[in-house]
N, C-alpha and C positions, 0 to 999 in steps of 0.2 A: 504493500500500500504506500510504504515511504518513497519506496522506488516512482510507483509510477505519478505520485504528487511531483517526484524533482524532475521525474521526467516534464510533467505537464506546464510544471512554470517555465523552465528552460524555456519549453514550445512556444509559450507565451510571449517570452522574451525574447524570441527569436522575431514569431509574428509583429512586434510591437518594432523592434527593428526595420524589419522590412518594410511594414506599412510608412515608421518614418525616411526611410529612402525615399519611396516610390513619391512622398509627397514632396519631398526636398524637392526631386528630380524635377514635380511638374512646376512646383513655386519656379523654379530655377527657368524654366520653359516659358512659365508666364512672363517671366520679366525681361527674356529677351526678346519674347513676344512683342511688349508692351515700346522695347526701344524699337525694334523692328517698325512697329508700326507709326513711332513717331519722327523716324529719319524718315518714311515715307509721305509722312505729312510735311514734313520739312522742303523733301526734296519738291514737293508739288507746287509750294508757293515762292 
C-alpha cells in the first residue's frame, strides 16, 4: 500500500510537471505570437 501511495505521488509529480511545460511552452508561443503580430502591424503602417 506504501509502495503504490509513493508510486502514485511521484505520478503526480510527474503529471504536475508536464502539465507545467506544456503551459510554459504555449505562454512562450503566445508571446511570440503576440510580437509576431505587432511587427506586423508595424510593418503595415
Amino acid at each position: 500500500m506504501k509502495l503504490y501511495f509513493n508510486n502514485n505521488f511521484i505520478n503526480v509529480k510527474i503529471n504536475k510537471f508536464l502539465a507545467y511545460i506544456i503551459l510554459k511552452k504555449i505562454y512562450i508561443n503566445k508571446k511570440s505570437y503576440d510580437k509576431f503580430i505587432r511587427i506586423l502591424k508595424e510593418i503595415k503602417f
